[in-house]
Every structure is written in C-alpha cells, then in structure tokens.
C-alpha positions, 0 to 999 in steps of 0.5 A: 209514804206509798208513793216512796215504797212504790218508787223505791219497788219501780227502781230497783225493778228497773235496775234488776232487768236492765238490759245487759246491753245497757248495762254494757253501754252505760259501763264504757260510756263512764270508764272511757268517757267520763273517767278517760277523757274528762277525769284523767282516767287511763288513756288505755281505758279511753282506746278500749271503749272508743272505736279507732274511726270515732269523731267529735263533731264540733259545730263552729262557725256554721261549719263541722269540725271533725276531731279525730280520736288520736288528735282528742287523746293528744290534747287531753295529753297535753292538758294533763302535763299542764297541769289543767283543773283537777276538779272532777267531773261528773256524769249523768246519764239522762238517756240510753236508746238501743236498736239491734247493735246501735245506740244513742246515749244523752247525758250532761257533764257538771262541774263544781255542780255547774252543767257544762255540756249536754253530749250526744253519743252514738256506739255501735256493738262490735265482736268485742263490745260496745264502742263510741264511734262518734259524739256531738255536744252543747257547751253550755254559757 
C-alpha cells in the first residue's frame, strides 16, 4: 500500500510541475496528430499544429521518401470520402525530450489494442507555438 501512495504522490507531482512547454508539445502532438490525422479530427486543427514545410520521412526500398504535409492532407482527404476504418486510434505518448525551442516526442498509435506504429516527431517553437516539422515511423507487422 506504500509503494501505491508514494506512486500516486510521484505522479500527480510530475503532472502538477510539468513543463508548460511540454504540456504545450503534448497539446498539439494529440490535437493535430493523433485526433487530425489519424482520427478524422479537423483538417484546421491538422494545419495548426503542423509547420507549412513539415515532412513524413518514409523509409522504402532503402531510399527516403519524403512526404510533403499538403500531399498527407490530400490522402487523408481521400481516405475520409472512401469511407475507410472509423475505428479510433489511440495515442500514447512514451517520451517528450525539450531542448531551448526543439523537441523530439516517441509515441506508439494502437488500434483495436493492436501497436501499429511507433512514430519519431521533431517540432520546433515558433512565435505562435509548437509546431511538428517532421516525423519518421516503424509500421509494426
């Protein structure tokens, strides 16, 4: 029961002097992210927090593919009026590291609570905020 109590006190201290850059990055990481791109969140929401020059680095074949943020919008787009899966996705965030006005977050996407990707994404702090510039990804089989 000590170890409960002294757990439950370690977490809502961690969480009560959290960062407000973290909470920041962690805000736009779930609004634009995980609800905007992989939940059919707002397309709004998905620009917001996405900088203009952002790229998806996609690993095939032995050769980098970069995807560029309005050609991801336009496939998510389509996916939508298809019709695709509506089943939700969830995201969990396994790591935030912050230096000055960079930042790298680790987090896994499960689906049905299935780990489908473990995704890498790099933001930098502009005047209006935290935006993600780029991103890399591991589809789990």
């Amino acid at each position: 029961m000590r170890i409960l109590s002294t757990l439950i006190a370690f977490l809502f201290i961690s969480v009560c002097f959290a960062q407000p850059d973290e909470i920041a990055i962690r805000a736009v990481v779930k609004s634009a992210y995980i609800e905007g791109t992989q939940n059919r969140g707002s397309l709004d929401d998905i620009r917001k927090g996405f900088h203009p020059s952002f790229r998806m680095l996609r690993l095939m074949d032995d050769t980098i593919n970069p995807l560029p943020l309005e050609e991801w919008i336009a496939l998510i787009e389509a996916r939508r009026k298809e019709g695709s899966s509506t089943v939700r996705t969830e995201g969990k965030i396994l790591a935030v590291d912050i230096t000055g006005t960079t930042a790298l977050v680790k987090l896994e996407l499960h689906r049905e609570g299935k780990l489908i990707f473990t995704d890498y994404l790099a933001l930098y702090k502009f005047s209006e905020g935290w935006r993600i510039v780029s991103k890399t990804f591991y589809k789990h089989p």
